[in-house]
Every structure is written in C-alpha cells, then in structure tokens.
N, C-alpha and C positions, 0 to 999 in steps of 0.2 A: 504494500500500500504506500503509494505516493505522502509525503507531510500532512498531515491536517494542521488548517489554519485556523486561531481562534482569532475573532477581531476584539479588541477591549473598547469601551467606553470614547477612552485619547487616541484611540487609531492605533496603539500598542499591538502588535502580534504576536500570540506564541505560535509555536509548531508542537506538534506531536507525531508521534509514530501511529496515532492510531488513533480512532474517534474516541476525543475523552470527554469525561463528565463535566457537568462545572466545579464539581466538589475538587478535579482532581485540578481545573484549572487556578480554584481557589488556591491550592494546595502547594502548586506552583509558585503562586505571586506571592504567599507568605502565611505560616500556619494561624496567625490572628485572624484572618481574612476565611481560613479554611474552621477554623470554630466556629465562626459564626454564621454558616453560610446553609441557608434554610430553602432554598431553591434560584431558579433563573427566570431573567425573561430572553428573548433571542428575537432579530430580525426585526426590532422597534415593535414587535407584538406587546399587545399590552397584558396576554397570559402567560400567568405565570409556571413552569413546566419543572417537575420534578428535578433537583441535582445530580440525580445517579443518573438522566437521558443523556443517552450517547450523543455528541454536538456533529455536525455535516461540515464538511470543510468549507472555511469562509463566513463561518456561520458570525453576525454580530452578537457578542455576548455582555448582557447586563446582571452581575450578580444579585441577589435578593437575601439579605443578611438581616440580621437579629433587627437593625436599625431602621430597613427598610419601610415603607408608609406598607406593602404585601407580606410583611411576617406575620401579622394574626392571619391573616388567611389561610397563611400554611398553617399556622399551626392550628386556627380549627378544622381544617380538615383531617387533622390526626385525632384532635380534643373527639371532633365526632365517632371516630374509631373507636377509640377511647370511652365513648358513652354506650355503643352497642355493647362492648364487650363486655362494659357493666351491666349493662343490663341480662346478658344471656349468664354471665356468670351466676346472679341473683336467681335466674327465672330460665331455665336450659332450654325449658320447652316453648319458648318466643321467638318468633321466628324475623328479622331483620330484612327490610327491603331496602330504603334509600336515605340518604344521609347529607343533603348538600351544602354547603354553605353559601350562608345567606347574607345582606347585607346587617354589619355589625355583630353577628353569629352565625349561627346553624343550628336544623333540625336532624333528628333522626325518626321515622316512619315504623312502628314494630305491629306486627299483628301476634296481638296476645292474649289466649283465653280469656282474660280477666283484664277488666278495666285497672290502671291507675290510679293511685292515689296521692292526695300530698304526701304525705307519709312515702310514698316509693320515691316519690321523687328527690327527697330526702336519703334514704337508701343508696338512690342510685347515683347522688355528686357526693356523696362517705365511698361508694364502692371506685369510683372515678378516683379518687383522691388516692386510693390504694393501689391503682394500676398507673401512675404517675410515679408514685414512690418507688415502684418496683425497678422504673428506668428500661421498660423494656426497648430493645434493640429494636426499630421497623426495618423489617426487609421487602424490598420488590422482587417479585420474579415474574416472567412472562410465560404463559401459560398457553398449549393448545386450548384451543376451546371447546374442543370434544373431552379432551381431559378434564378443563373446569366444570363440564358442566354434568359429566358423570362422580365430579368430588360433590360439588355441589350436590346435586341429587341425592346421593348418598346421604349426605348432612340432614337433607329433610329441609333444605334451605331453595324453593321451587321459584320463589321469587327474581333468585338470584339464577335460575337458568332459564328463564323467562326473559331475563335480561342480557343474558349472552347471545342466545336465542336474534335477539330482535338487533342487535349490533352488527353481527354477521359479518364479521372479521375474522381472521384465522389463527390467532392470538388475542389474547388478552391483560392486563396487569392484573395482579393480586397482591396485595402485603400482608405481612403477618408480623402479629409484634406475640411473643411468646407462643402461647400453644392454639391462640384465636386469630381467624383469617378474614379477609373478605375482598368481594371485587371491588375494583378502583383503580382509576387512572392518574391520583394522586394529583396535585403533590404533597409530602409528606415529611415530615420532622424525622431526623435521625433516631431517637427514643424518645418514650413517653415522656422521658423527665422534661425534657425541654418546654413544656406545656408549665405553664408559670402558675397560670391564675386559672381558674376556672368556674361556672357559677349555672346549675338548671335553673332556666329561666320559668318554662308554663308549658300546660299541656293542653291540644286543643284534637280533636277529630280529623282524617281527613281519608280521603279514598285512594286505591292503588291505581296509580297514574293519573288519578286525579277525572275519573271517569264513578262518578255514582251509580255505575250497574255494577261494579268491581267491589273487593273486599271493602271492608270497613278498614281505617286502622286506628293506633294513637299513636301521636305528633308532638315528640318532647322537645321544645323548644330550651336551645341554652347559648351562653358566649362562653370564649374563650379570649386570654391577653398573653403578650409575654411576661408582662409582670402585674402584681400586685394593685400597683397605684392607679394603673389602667382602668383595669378592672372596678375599683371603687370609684371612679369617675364616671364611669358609663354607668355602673349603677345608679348614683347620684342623680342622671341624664334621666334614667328611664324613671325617676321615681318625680321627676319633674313632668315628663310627657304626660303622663297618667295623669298627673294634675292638672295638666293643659288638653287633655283628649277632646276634642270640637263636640264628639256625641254627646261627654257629659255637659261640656261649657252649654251647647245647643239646648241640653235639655232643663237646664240652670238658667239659660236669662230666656227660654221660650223661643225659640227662634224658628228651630224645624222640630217633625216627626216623620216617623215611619209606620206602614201600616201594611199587613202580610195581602191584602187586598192586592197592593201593585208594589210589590217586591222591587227594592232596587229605584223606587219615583221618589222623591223626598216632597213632604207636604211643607212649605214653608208657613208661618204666621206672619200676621201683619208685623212683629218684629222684625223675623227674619227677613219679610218681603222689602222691611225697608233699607235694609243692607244691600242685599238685590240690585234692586231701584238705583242707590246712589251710586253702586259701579259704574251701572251702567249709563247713566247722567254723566258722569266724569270721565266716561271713554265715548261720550258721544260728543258731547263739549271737545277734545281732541281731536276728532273726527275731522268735522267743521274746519278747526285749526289745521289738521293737515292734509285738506284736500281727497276725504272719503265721502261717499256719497252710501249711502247706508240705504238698503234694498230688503225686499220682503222677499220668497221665493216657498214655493209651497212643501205640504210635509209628505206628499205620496207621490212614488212614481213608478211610471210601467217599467219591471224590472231590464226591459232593454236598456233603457239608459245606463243600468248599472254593468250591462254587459259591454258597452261601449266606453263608458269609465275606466272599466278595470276593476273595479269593486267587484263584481260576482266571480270574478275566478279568483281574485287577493285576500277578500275580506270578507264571502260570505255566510261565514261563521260566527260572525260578529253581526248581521242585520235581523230583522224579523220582516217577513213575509207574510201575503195574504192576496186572495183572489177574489178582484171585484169583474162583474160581466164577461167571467171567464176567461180575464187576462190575470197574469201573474202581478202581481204590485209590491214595493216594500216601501216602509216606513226609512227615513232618509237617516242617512248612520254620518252623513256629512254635505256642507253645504256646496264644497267643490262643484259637483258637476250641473247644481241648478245652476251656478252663477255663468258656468261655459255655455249654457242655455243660452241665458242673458244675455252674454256676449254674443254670441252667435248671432244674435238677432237683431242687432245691427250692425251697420258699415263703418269703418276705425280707420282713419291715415295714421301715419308714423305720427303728426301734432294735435291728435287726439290721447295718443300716449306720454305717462300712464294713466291706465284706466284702475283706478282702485277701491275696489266694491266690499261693503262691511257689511255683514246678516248677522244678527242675535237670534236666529231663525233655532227652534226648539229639536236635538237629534235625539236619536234613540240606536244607543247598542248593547245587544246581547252580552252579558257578561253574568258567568256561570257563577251561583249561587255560594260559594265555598272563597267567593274573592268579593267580594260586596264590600264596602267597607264603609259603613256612615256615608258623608256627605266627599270621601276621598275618592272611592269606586263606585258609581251608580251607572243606574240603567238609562236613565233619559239626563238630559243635561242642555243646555245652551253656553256657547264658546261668544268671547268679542275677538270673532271671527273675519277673518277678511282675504280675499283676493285681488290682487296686484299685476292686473298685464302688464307688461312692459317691451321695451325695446331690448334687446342684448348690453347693447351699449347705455341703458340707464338703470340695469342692477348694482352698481357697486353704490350708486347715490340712495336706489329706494333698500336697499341694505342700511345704509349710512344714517336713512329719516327711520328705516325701523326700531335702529338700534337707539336712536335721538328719542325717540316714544316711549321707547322700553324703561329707559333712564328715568323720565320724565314720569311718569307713571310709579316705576320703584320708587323713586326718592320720593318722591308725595307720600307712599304709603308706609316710610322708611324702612323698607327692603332693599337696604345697599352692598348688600354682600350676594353675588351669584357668579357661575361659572357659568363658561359658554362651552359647548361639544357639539364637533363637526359628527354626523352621523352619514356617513358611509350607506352603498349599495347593500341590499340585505340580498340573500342569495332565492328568494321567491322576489319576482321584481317582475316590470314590466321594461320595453323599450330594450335599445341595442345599448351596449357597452361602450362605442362612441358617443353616445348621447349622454351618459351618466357621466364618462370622463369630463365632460364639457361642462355638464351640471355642476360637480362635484370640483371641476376647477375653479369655475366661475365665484363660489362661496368660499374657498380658500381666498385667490387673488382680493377676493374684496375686504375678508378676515385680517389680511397683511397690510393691504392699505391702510385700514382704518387702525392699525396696532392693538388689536385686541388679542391676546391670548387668549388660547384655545385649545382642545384637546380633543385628540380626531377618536371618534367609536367607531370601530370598525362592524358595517354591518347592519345599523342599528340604523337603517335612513325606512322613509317612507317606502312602501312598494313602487314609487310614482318618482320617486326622487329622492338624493341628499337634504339633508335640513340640519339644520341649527337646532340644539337644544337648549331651551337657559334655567337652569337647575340653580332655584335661588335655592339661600342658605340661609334657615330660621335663626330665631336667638336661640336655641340649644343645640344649633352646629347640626343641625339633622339638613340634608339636598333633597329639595324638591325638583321635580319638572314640573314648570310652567308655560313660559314662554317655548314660540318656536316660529321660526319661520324656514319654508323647504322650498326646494329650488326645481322646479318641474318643468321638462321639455317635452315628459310624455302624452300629457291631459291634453295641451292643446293642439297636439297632432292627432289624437284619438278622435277629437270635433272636430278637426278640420278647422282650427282658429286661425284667422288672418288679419293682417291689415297692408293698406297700401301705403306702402315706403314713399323717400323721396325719390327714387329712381321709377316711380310709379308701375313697379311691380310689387304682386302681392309676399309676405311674409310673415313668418308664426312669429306669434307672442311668445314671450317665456310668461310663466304664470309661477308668484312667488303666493304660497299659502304662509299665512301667520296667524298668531295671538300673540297677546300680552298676559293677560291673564290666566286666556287657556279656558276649562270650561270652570264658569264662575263660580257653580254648586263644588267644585274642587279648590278651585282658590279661597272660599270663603272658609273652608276646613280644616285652610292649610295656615290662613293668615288670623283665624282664630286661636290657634296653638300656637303659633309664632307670638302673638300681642298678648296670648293667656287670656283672652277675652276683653281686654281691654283696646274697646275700638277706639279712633280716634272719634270727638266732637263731630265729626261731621258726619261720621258712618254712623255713628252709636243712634239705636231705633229708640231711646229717651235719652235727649241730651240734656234736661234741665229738670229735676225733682224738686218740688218746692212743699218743708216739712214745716207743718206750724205746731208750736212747742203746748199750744191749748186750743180750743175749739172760740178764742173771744178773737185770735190770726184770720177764721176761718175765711171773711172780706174782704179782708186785705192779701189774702192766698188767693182766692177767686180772682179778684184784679190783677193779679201778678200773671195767672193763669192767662187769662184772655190776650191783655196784653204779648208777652210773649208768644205765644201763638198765631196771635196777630202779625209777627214778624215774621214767622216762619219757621220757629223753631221750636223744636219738640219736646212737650214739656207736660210735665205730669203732675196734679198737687194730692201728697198725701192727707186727708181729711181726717184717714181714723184717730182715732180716741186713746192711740199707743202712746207710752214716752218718746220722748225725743229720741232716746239713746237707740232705741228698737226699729225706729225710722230709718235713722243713719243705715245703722248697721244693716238693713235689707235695702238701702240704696247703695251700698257701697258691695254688696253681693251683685245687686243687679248692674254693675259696672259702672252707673250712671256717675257721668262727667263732673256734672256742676250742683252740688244742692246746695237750695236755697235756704236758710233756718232763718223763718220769724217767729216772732218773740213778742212784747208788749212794745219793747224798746225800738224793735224797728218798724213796728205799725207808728209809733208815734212819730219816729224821725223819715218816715218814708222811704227807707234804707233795704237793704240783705247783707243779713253775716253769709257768706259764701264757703260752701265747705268743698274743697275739689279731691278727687276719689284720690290721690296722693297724699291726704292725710291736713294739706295744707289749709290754711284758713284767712280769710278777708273780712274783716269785719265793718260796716256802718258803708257799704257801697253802695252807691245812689241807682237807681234804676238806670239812667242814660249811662252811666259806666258799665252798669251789668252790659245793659244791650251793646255797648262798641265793643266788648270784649267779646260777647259773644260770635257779633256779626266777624269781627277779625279774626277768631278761631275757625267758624264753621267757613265762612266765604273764604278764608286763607287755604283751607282744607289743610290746619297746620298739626301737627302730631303735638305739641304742646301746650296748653292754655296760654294766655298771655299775661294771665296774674300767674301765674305757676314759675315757681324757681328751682323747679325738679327736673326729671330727664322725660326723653321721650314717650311717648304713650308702647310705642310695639318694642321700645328696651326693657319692656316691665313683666313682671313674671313672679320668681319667688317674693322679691321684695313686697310687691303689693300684698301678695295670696298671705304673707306674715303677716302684713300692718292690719289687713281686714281679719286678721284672725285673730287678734291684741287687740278691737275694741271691743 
C-alpha cells in the first residue's frame, strides 16, 4: 500500500503505512492529545465518526477531544449503552431496541413486561453509576450480518435483527463493553469511566418505529456530561424550562386550550387572541414599510395543483385530503403554490420586479399524535408568511431587506441572540442538480457579502430549495427555529413563471419563500418561555390593573377605567372586596404590567401610586403622566416601562418568578 495521507487542521501532513485511526493519528502528534481524544470529524463533515475508523488517504482530519463543543455527544452515546445495560442487568428479561441521542441527551426504547416506575428509574442511574465505576473497556468489531443476526436471535433480542434486516449491508458494527453487546455505529468513548456525570431524566411511552400498529414500548429519557458542573447547570436549565413551559404559563394567564374534539387546533381566548392580533399588526405595519402587498388566497385545492407543486410526491404525508364532486381536494399545508397562482395571472416586466406577496392565510398539516406538543407542534397554524419574485440579479439586496426585517422585528421583541444555517439539498428533492448548485450558491454569495456568519447543514434544505434557517437563542441558551427564508428555482418553473426582461424576452423568476416569525401559534410558545410570560406593555392582553385598596376608590376606579380605555389601552379594574395585598399579588401572577393602587389619598389628590410587575413603585402620578408613559411604552413597542429602572421585560425569568413568590 502506497503512504496514506492525513490532512491536519494547519494543512500539516502525516503519512502512514496504512489506513490509520484518529486515535492512532492522535497518538502520533502527542500522547496529551491521544488521552483525550473521544472521536473525529473528516472532510468538513459536520458528523462526528468513531476514533478506531480507519481514515482514506487524503482524508481532512479534525480531532474531537474531551474539550470539544461534540464530547457529550460521544459520550452519550456510550452513557446510553450504559443505560441499557443497566437496565437488562436489573430486568434480563427486557428486551432493548433503540437508543439515540438527542438534542442535550438521549433516550433508550425497552419493551418490558412490566411498566416502570420512579423507583426503577432510581434503580437504574444506582445500576448506571456501577457500570461506570467498573471502567469497562468498549470494543468495536465489525460483524457479518448473517452472523449478527443469528447472535442476535439467539439473544431473544428480535428487535435488533429487525434492524439488521432492514439496513441491508453486508456488515455491520457492534460494541461490547464487558460481557453486554449491542448494534451500533457509534461513536463511542474508550470505557465506561470516561462518562463523568450522569442523570435519568423521565419516562414517557412510545411505539417501535414510531408506527402505532407496532409494539408499545417505555422511553427513558436521561443526559449525560463530561463532568460534574455541567451536568448541574443543565439541571438548573431544565428546572427553569418547566417553570417557563408556555402550556403551563398558557394555562396560568388564560391564553389558549386544547380540546380532544380537534387534536393538535389550539383554541385561543380573547387573551391569547390579543397577543395574536398584535403580531400581526406589527408585521403588517412593516409590511407597508417594506413594500409587501398582503393577499388572501383560499384554503382548498384540486389536488393537481399539488401534483404540479411538488407537494404530492414530497410532502404528502404531511396534508389531509378529501373529495368534493368527485375530485380529489386537500386542505392547503402551504401558501407557496396559491400565490404562483397569483402570479401566474398576471403579466410582470423585469420593472415590475420584485413582486413581494405576504398571506397570514390559515394551513393545516398532519403531524402524528406522539409529536404534538402544546402550542410548539400543532396541526393547523398560520405563518407571517410571504413570497418574493424577483430578478436573479436582485436577490442579494431582497436577502439584505430580509435580513434588515428580521433585525428589526428581533430587536423590538429583544431577541438578539440567533444563528443563521445554510440548509443544503436534502436527498428527496425536486429539480436538477444544476439548478440547486445555483440556488445554493446564490445564498452563500449573498451570506458573504453581507458578513454574516453562518453555518452550512448539510441536507436539511427544502424539497424545493436551499434556505436559510434563523435559530434564535432564548434567555436559557435553549435554539429555536424560527425564521427562514429559501431560495427556489424549482416552483416557478413547475408554473411556468415568467416575466418580460429588458431585452424583451420572456424569463423565470426566482421565488424567495420567508418568515420572521415563522408560524405564530409557534412563536408565541416559544417567546412565552423565553420572557417567562412576561410580555412586553404592548403584547400583554391586560396592560393596566387598577386595585382600589376599599370599595369608597370604587369612582374614582370606574373613571380611571373608562378613561384609559378611552385611549386605547387595556385595562382592567379590580372591584372585589379583597385586601390590597391579595390584589397585587394575582396581578402580579397574571403578569400585568402596570397596576394602579388607589387609596383615599389618591382619590383626593387625583393621582396613582403605580406599582410595575418589577416590584418597583411610583407614587402620587398625575393621570396625564400615567397616560404619556403609557402611550410611550405601548406606541414605542418598548421592552421597558419608562418609569422602570430595571432590565428588560424578555431578560426576566427567575428573578421575577422569586420576587412574585416573596410577596
């Protein structure tokens, strides 16, 4: 065998006589580097691939060490190991099917005669904690797959040659760490000890393959760290989420419900609706300002259109269907192809470009019963949605106003922390491979221009196109996807989209699909857990509670009432017969903004002591200062009060959830 070459990081090359590991290239550059060396990445992939795989000559190699941001990874993929084995050790006759890791942990899938209990799961991070200590050795070995799947079988583990089965490769990996094995393509920690920290998180139901005609099973959810302190931070993290969970907060200030009638529809309330409402006021206000013209477009179509789309052979597993006058019809899963309608139906020169059409127009898609998730995953939704024709030659600019929106939008609702990801061709797609390179250049070239860093997904693009993801970052460090806008040559050659150039021949549009928000019933779920339920002044669906401290205020409340209302601002007076203190404190649960406490003192003096949900307090404010403060909060659409000397409204979270729990 000819040298193999390993490429390093600095352009550094070693040689070897033979295809060697990373571990052994580690090993090489220096034994520090080979302690702590937990797997690779190769060839700017962004997977991460076991240290024992033999490297290809030329191969680029990036180590992946204790240090790395991909060490927990590996090492919950072992942690998981690690948890079956506890658990068969405990329970022999349980039988082990899938185990992946997930984002911030991993599950493992066991079907076992007998349900679960806290108490086991207790059991089984004591029996965990025992097979770390032991330091067992992991070994890979590569396996026929007629061999594996007659050891398997043997085992009584059907699952697992079920799985071989369906791979259909003529080898397979296996590890074993002492006398327990399993299939896996790793990657995997040297021995158990390496696994630092460890913690069962919860355990919930779920089905094999994720198909409800198949077994039942239970789904032990847990994390893994490399050390300690980690581990107690994330904890920390989750025991704040749970405080901040949108379905509790939802069901705490009345906002939405749910009802098994229509699975997956969220009912909102006149609270919630008014949260709703003011998105979408403040992205149509924008609108306006950047030249969108906002369209209705209807909710059925003759399923051909979806065949001409591209949706019926891409996505329709995702639509619901029905047949009127003995045509096929579905309920619309996206506003894409009415608006090519749209366009289609009339004539466009190169100086009518861009054409840029926005629908809040209401969609519906199928999504399977066991992924629901509050107001995160549902079934019907509306996006501030929009389509973008343009010329070739003016996407780097309506690139340049999306991302100017996007800003513009965040910083209002101080969401200033997100990443942006290029998302790649996925390998069910439509259109040639020319056309995606051109796609998928076109949003780099304009990514570089405008210096935004970014970070490429391989794979993970539309059917239709490459796109942009903008994965904001809550205040408890947890990535959302929200935003997005994708870059399509396919849609409008599917319709035949044209216009007439200056050279007065005809030519296709590019068609940029976007959001900001994304779908609103998601953003609102997202950006409730982010602020901990404290919206800003202008979102919040009661921005002004006015408590009067006896029932002699009660006219002077009434007046306050109308008046404010009168302005336009939302405002509520409590009348009951409660103490003051008992007021507060279910104003300051229901998140409201501003309350008003009068008194004998400020009936006399025609005043408000102002109490704002920061704890802070104004006392002897004349009406005309209430009302310019308020109007400068809400019409500023400002994350702060303006009598407030505190921090932002969406930086808030434990602090408040403590102060409201101390009075």
């Amino acid at each position: 065998m000819s040298a193999i070459r390993i490429i390093l990081p600095d352009k550094t090359e070693l040689t070897f006589d033979h295809e060697p590991t990373a571990l052994e290239v580690a090993t090489r550059i220096g034994p520090g580097l080979a302690k702590s060396t937990l797997g690779a990445k190769i060839n700017g992939n962004t997977e991460v691939i076991d240290y024992r795989t033999p490297l290809k000559d030329g191969t680029r190699l990036e180590i992946v060490t204790t240090k790395s941001p991909e060490a927990n990874e590996v090492i919950r993929h072992s942690a998981a190991h690690v948890m079956a084995q506890a658990v068969q050790e405990i329970w022999p006759d349980v039988k082990v099917t899938i185990g992946p890791v997930i984002e911030n942990g991993f599950y493992y899938d066991f079907d076992s005669p007998r349900p679960f209990t806290p108490e086991d799961l207790e059991k089984i991070e004591k029996k965990m904690s025992e097979i770390i200590a032991r330091d067992l050795e992991i070994v890979r070995e590569e396996m026929k797959s007629e061999d594996a799947i007659k050891m398997f079988r043997d085992m009584g583990e059907h699952y697992k040659v079920e799985l071989i089965e369906g791979i259909g490769e003529p080898t397979v990996g296996v590890y074993r760490q002492g006398s327990w094995l399993d299939l896996c393509r790793g990657p995997h920690v040297r021995s158990t000890g390496q696994i630092k920290a460890h913690k069962i998180l919860s355990l919930a139901g779920a089905y094999w393959r994720g198909d409800e005609k198949r077994e039942q099973l239970q789904r032990v959810y847990a994390t893994a760290f490399s050390d300690k302190k980690e581990l107690a931070d994330h904890l920390q993290r989750l025991e704040e989420a749970k405080k901040r969970d949108h379905r509790k907060l939802g069901k705490e200030l009345g906002l939405f419900h749910f009802h098994p009638f229509s699975p997956g529809a969220p009912f909102f309330t006149g609270k919630g609706s008014t949260i709703y409402t003011e998105l979408q006021t403040f992205i149509r206000e924008l609108y306006r300002e950047y030249g969108y013209q906002e369209v209705i477009t209807p909710q059925i179509y003759d399923v051909e259109l979806y065949h001409q789309s591209g949706h019926y052979q891409n996505y329709r597993e995702n639509m619901y269907f029905t047949e009127i006058d003995k045509r096929d019809f579905s309920v619309k899963p996206m506003n894409c192809p009415g608006h090519c309608l749209l366009y289609g139906a009339d004539r466009y020169s190169y100086r009518d470009l861009p054409l840029r059409m926005a629908d809040f127009g209401r969609l519906h898609r199928y999504e399977r019963s066991g992924v629901m998730h509050g107001l995160t995953r549902v079934r019907t939704f509306c996006q501030d949605d929009a389509h973008i024709f343009c010329r070739v030659d003016q996407m780097q600019s309506e690139i340049e106003k999306f991302m100017e929106l996007l800003n513009r939008v965040y910083s209002t609702l101080g969401m200033n922390e997100y990443k942006i990801y290029l998302s790649t061709r996925p390998e069910k797609r439509m259109g040639s491979d020319e056309v995606w390179d051109r796609a998928e250049g076109a949003l780099m070239d304009a990514l570089k221009a405008l210096q935004l860093p970014y970070t490429v997904n391989e794979g993970d693009g539309a059917f239709y196109g490459p796109k942009l993801d903008i994965m904001f970052v809550d205040a408890i460090k947890r990535p959302w996807q929200l935003g997005t806008l994708q870059c399509d040559f396919n849609m409008p050659e599917a319709f035949d989209l044209t216009y007439v150039g200056e050279d007065n021949k005809t030519h296709r549009p590019v068609m940029l699909h976007r959001a900001i928000l994304g779908s609103l019933e998601r953003f609102i779920g997202v950006y409730l857990e982010h602020c901990a339920g404290h919206m800003p002044t202008w979102l919040a669906p009661v921005q002004v509670q006015v408590l009067s401290v006896t029932d002699r205020q009660e006219t002077y409340g009434d007046e306050l009432e109308t008046l404010l209302r009168g302005k336009g601002i939302r405002v509520q007076f409590d009348r009951r017969g409660e103490k003051l203190g008992f007021k507060i404190r279910e104003a300051q649960l229901a998140k409201v903004p501003y309350m008003l406490v009068i008194g004998d003192n400020e009936v006399a003096k025609r005043v408000v002591s102002v109490r704002l949900r920061t704890g802070e307090t104004v006392n002897d404010l004349t009406i005309e200062q209430l009302i310019q403060a308020l109007s400068q909060d809400i019409q500023g659409r400002q994350l702060t009060s303006p009598l407030s000397k505190g921090t932002a409204v969406s930086a808030k979270g434990t602090q408040d959830a403590n102060q409201e729990a101390s009075h």
